[in-house]
C-alpha angles and dihedrals in degrees: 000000000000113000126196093197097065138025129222116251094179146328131230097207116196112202133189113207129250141271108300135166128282114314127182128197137187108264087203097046102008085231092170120224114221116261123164137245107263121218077254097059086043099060095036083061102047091043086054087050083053092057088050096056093049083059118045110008100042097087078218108068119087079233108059118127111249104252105002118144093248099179104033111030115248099208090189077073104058140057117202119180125167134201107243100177132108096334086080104225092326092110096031091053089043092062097049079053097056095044092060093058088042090061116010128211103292121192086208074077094101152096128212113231126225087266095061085257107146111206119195113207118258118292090022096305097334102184118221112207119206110251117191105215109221106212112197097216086060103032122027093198105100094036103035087154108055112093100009111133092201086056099058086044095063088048101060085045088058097050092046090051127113093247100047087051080051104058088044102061093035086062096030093117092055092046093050086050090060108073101084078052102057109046104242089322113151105247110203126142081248090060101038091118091057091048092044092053094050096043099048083044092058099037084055096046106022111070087186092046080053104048091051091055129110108246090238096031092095095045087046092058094034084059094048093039082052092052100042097053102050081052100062092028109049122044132216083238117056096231095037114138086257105073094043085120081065094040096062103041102055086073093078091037096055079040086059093047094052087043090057105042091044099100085201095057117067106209117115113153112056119183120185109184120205152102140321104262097078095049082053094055090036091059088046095044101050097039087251100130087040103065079033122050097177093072095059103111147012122004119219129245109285086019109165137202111202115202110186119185097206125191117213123232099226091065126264143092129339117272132207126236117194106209121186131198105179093202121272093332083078120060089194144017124272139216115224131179118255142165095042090301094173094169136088097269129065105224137106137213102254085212083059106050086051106049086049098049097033090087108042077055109125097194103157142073094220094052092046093058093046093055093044094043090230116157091157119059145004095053093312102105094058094052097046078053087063103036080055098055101045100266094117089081095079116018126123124232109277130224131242089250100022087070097065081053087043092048089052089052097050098044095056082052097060091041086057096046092050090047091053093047093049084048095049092055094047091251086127135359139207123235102017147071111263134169107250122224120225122235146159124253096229093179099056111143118210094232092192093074116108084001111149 
């Protein structure tokens, strides 16, 4: 992977989190079910913090970034986010886990009081990185998929496709062996993700469940969950409604690029934790899978996407190097080809990658609801309020994180309004003690629908 004609100026690392308990989603909406972060998952995301380490931040390695803190963290140098959403703390807790093994407790953690008293952080100089927690209610970047309604359209198209008719029956007979395997579980080819993930949890944690099980029934349902997968997360179009988990987070990745070659700005190690889906729509997007069809599918626990921005040593602009660590099956990390690299090298024009993928972007709150048709959640409801009243005219385009700020706002507005109104007609009064009238709130949403 290391390379002598060109140094690393920073690196935009993509993580799954690790092995966790049993999780269920909705094969129709993916709305995901809690589950919680096991000892195992733990240890497989701070050894991968480890092999970071090894990488970019040892001034030995071929590999380290030019300039990083390597020994005390410099936080003004990285930029952490996780995923918090439906996962429950799994992703969150992954990435705490990963951080440790990145930079280890130091001693040299400390501060000497007034007094002379020297005091060494908790745990011998344990380091706490700062980790912004993205909430999807309040930015739809990590989990562009839950709660889209075009989404879920193009699902159930999929489903309902030739091709998808096709690879059921041709696998009917394996699906009607499953049942004495999953526990009651409903095995159909729609819900192959759900009966692949039961089935690789067990066979992790249930030495009986293990034992009972056919040798090739795991790698059977690991092949159909994989197909079926890439087919619900990646598109044939670039900007079709399927690879909206890559969509959106390539705002945070192109973010990232433009962090690490600004000589003004001093991040240079950018780590977003979450799921697999992105890392799906990502492989389809850039031809990765493509010219790779090994990545066509699920990722494993702790899997790990690499970008380096790379400057060459001959002069020049920045290139992009696509590394890969599938879990704990891959030792290191590989290089593999991308973007229709059809040369010898592996390497892509960072100016490329970015005037390709700029447009298929979705940055914004306010786009992301129009694509996925959403008036309801995630931010959407607050903006469709002000597109209905007029406000539309003249707002400005908002944020991923600036709309949960937005909906408050204009929630306190409305609250105001009504209040005046009510006042106006005599219904309540300020000031002064008046007999309330009971009534029935007629237009109560059920805000937990859709809700991932």
């Amino acid at each position: 992977m290391a390379s002598t004609d060109s140094k690393v100026l920073g690196v935009v690392v993509l993580v799954r989190h690790g092995d966790r308990h049993g999780f269920y989603q909705s094969p129709s909406t993916y709305t995901p079910s809690n589950t919680i972060l096991t000892p195992l998952g733990n240890q497989q995301e701070f050894q991968l913090g480890q092999k970071l380490r090894s990488l970019y931040l040892d001034p030995k390695s071929p590999d380290y970034i030019s300039g990083i803190n390597s020994t005390l963290v410099n936080d003004a140098q990285f930029r952490v986010r996780a995923d918090a959403g439906g996962e429950g703390g799994v992703i969150l807790n992954s990435a705490q886990s990963l951080l440790q093994g990145l930079y280890p407790a130091n001693p040299g953690y400390n501060t000497t009081l007034a007094n002379g008293t020297t005091i060494t952080g908790p745990l011998g100089g344990y380091q706490y990185i700062p980790i912004e927690s993205v909430e999807p209610e309040n930015d739809i970047s990590l989990e562009g998929w839950t709660s889209c309604n075009t989404f879920a359209i193009a699902t159930k198209q999929f489903y309902e496709s030739p091709v998808f008719r096709q690879k059921a029956a041709e696998h009917d007979a394996f699906l009607k062996s499953l049942p004495p395997y999953l526990d009651g579980r409903p095995v159909t080819f729609e819900n192959m993700w759900n009966v692949f993930d039961f089935m690789n949890v067990q066979a992790m944690h249930n030495a009986e469940f293990l034992k009972a099980l056919p040798p090739t029934y795991l790698t059977q349902a690991r092949d159909l969950a994989n197909w079926h997968e890439y087919g619900v997360f990646s598109d044939q179009k670039p900007d079709g409604i399927g690879n909206i988990p890559g969509h959106t987070i390539l705002a945070p990745i192109i973010e990232g690029f433009h962090s690490i070659t600004n000589k003004d700005d001093p991040v240079k190690f950018v780590y977003q934790a979450i799921s697999y889906k992105p890392f799906i729509s990502l492989f389809n997007l850039t031809g990765a899978a493509e010219a790779n069809p090994q990545l066509a599918g699920i990722v494993n626990f702790a899997a790990s996407i690499a970008f380096e921005v790379r400057q060459p040593a001959a002069g020049g602009e920045p290139v992009l190097r696509l590394n890969f660590k599938n879990g704990t099956d891959d030792a290191d990390y590989k290089t593999y080809k991308f973007f229709n690299n059809t040369g010898s090298g592996t390497d892509v024009p960072l100016s490329q990658f970015i005037d390709y993928m700029e447009p298929l972007t979705v940055k914004t709150t306010a786009e992301w609801c129009g694509l996925c048709d959403n008036n309801k959640d995630r931010g959407c409801d607050a903006l469709h309020l002000a597109a209905a009243t007029g406000a539309h005219d003249a707002r400005p385009k908002v944020s991923s994180i600036g709309a949960g700020f937005i909906g408050a706002g204009v929630t306190i507005a409305l609250a105001l309004a009504i209040i005046g109104f009510l006042v106006f007609l005599g219904v309540i009064g300020l000031g002064k003690s008046k007999r309330s009238k009971k009534g029935k709130d007629d237009n109560n949403d059920d805000s937990s629908e859709g809700k991932a």
